[in-house]
DRENDO-1510 file (C-alpha; in Angstrom, 1 decimal, always signed):
<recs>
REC; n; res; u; v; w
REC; 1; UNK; +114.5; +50.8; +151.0 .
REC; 2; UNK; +114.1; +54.2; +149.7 .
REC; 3; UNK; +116.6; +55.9; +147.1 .
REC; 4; UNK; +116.9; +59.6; +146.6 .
REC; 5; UNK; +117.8; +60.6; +143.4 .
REC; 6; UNK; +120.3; +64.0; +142.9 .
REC; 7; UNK; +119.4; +65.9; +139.9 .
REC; 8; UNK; +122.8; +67.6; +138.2 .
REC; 9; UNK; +121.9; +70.9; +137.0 .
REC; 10; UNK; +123.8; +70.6; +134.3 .
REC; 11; UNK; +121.5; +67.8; +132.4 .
REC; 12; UNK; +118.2; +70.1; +133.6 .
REC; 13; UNK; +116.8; +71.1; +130.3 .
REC; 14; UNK; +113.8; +74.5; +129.8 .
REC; 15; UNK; +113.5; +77.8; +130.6 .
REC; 16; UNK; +113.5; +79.4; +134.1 .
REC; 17; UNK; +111.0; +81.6; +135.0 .
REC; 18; UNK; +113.0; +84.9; +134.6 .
REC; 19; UNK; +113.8; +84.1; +131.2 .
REC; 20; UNK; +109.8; +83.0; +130.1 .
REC; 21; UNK; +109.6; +86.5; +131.7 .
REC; 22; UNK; +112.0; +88.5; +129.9 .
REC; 23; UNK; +110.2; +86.6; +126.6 .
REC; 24; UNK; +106.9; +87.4; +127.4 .
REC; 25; UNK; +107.9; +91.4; +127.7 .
REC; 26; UNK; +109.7; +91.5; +124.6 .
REC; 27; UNK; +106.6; +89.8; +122.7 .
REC; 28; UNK; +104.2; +92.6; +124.3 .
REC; 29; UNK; +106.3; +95.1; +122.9 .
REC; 30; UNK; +106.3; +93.6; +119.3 .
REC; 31; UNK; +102.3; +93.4; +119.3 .
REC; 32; UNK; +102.1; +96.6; +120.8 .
REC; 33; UNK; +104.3; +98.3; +117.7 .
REC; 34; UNK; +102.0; +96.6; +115.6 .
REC; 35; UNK; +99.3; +97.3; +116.7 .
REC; 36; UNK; +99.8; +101.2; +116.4 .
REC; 37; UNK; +101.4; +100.6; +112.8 .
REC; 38; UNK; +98.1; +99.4; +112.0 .
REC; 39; UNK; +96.4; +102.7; +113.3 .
REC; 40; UNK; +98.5; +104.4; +111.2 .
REC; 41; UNK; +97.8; +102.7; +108.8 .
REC; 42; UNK; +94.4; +102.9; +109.0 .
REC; 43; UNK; +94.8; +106.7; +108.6 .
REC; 44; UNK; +96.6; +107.1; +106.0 .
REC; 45; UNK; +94.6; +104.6; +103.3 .
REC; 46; UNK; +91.7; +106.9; +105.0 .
REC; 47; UNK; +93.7; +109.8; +103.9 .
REC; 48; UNK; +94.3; +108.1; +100.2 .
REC; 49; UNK; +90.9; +107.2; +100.0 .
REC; 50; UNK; +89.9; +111.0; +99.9 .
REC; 51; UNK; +92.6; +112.5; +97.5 .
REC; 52; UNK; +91.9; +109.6; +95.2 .
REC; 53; UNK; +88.1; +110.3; +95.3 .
REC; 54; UNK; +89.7; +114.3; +94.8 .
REC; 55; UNK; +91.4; +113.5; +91.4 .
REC; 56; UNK; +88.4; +111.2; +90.3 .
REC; 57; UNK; +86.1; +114.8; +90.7 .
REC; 58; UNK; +88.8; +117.0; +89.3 .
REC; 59; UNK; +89.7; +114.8; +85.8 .
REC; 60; UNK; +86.0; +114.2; +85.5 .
REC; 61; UNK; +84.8; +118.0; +85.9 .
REC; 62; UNK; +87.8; +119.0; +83.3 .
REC; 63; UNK; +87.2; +116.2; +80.7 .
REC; 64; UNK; +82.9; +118.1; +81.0 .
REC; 65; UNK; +84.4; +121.1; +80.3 .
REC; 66; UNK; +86.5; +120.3; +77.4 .
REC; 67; UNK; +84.4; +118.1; +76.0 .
REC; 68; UNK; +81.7; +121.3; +74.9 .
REC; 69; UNK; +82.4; +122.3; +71.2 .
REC; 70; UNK; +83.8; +126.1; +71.5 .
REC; 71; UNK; +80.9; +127.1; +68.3 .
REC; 72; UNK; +78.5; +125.1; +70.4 .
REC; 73; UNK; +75.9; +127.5; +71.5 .
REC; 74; UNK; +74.8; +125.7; +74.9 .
REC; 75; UNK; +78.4; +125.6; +76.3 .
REC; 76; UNK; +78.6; +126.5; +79.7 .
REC; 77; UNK; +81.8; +127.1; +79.6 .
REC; 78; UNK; +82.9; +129.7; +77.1 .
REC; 79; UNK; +85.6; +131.9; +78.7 .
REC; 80; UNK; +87.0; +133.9; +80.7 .
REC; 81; UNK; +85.4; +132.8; +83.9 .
REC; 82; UNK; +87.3; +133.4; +87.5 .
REC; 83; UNK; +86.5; +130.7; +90.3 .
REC; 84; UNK; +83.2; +130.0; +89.1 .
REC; 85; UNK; +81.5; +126.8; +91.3 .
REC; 86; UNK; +81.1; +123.5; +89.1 .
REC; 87; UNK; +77.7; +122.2; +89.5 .
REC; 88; UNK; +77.4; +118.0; +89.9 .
REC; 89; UNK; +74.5; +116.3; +88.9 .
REC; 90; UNK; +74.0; +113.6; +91.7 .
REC; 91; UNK; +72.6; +110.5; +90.3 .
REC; 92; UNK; +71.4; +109.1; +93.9 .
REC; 93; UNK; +68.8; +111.9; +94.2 .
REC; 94; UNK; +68.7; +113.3; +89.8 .
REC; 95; UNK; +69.5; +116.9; +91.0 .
REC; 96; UNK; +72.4; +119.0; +90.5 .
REC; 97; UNK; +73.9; +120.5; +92.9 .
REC; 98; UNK; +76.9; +122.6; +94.1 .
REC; 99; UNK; +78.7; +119.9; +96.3 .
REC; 100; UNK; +78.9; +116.3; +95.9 .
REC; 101; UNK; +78.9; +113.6; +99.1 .
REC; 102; UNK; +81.0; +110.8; +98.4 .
REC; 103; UNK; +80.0; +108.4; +100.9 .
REC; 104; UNK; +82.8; +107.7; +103.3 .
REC; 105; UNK; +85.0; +110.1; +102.0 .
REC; 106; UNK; +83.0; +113.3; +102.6 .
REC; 107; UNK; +81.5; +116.4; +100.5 .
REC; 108; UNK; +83.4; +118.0; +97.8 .
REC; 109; UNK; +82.9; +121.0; +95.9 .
REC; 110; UNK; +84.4; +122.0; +92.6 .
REC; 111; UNK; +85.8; +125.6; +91.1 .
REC; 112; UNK; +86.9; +126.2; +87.8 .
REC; 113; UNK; +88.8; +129.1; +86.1 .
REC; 114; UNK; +88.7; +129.8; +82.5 .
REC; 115; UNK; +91.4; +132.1; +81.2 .
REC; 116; UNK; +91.3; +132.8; +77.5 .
REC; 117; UNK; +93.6; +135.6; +77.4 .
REC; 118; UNK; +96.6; +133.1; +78.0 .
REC; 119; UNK; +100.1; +134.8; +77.6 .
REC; 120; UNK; +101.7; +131.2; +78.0 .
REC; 121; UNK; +103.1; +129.5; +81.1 .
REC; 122; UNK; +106.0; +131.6; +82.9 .
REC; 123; UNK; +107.8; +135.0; +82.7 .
REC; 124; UNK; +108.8; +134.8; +79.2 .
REC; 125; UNK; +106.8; +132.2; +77.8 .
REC; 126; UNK; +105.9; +132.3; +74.4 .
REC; 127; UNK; +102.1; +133.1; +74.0 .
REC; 128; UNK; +99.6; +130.1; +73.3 .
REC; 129; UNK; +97.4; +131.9; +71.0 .
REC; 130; UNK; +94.2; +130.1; +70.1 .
REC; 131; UNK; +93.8; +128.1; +73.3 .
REC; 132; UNK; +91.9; +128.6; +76.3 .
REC; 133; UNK; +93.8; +127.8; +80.0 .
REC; 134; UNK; +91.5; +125.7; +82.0 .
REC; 135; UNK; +92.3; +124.7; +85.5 .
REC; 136; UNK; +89.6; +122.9; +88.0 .
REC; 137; UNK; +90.1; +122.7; +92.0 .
REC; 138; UNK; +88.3; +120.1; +94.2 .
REC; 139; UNK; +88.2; +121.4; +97.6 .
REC; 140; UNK; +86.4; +118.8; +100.1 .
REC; 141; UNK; +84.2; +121.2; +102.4 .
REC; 142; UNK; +83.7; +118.6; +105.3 .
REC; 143; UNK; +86.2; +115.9; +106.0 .
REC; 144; UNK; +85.5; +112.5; +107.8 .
REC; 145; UNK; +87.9; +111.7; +110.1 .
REC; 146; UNK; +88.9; +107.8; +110.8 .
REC; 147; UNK; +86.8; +107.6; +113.9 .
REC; 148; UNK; +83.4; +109.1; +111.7 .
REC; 149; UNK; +84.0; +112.7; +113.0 .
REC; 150; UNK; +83.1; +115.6; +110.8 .
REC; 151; UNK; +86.0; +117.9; +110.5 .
REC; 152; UNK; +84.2; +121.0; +109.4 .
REC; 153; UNK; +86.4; +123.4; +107.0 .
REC; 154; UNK; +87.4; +123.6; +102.6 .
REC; 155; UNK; +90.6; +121.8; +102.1 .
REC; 156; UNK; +91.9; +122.0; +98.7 .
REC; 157; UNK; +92.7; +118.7; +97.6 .
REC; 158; UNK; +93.1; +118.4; +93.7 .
REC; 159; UNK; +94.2; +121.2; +91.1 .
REC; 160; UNK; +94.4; +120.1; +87.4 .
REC; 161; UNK; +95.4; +122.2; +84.8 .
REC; 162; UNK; +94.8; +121.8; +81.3 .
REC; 163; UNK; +94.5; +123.4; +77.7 .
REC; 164; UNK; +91.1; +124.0; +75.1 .
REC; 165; UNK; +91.3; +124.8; +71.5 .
REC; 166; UNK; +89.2; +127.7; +70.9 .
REC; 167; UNK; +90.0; +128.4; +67.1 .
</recs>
């Protein structure tokens, strides 16, 4: 003797196929936004990577200029200067040179302005005699981009300015 057996839909338990489907789509979307926030990403610690390695250059090219005596008589630096180029001595080849290669960052170059004739800061500002107005740009002349291209240009990426005692 044989018996069927009729199932009640109501005691079926799982998931139909439309709804594993309807899952599966909204999962793909949710990788999918991750995965281009992690592109993003990428970029932008690329991105803080450079101006980090920018205000490394810029601090350590003011703190050489300020740290010559004003009566020393091998400073460099004795004012007024206008956009004179910095020049970096490279300790991966002992030369000095114009522009510096940061490995995975790209090349930089520094300028520096010496003004020595400061009125003070603003219209009206009240004269800062004795003192010596330095200010130092970094401005990286090639720029590697997050896939390892070259993007050929100057982009001025750190300005610091800062004050000398010259009495």
């Amino acid at each position: 003797m044989v018996t069927a057996t009729i199932c009640n839909k109501k005691n079926q338990t799982g998931f139909t196929l439309v709804e594993a489907l309807v899952a599966i789509t909204i999962l793909a979307f949710g990788l999918m936004a991750a995965a281009a926030m992690q592109g993003v990403a990428i970029d932008k610690n690329s991105i803080a990577n450079n101006n980090s390695v920018a205000s490394m250059l810029t601090m350590q090219v003011a703190e050489d200029i300020l740290s010559y005596s004003i009566t020393d008589p091998t400073n460099p630096y004795n004012g007024p200067v206008t956009n004179a180029t910095y020049t970096f001595y490279d300790e991966n080849t002992n030369t000095y040179t114009t522009s510096l290669t940061i490995p995975g960052s790209g090349t930089y170059q520094a300028v520096y302005t010496i003004d020595t004739n400061q009125a003070g800061l603003g219209a009206g500002a009240i004269p800062l005699t004795g003192t010596s107005t330095v200010q130092v740009t970094v401005n990286r002349i090639t720029n590697i981009g997050t896939s390892g291209q070259n993007l050929n240009g100057s982009y001025p990426v750190s300005t610091y300015t800062t004050f000398k005692r010259v009495q």
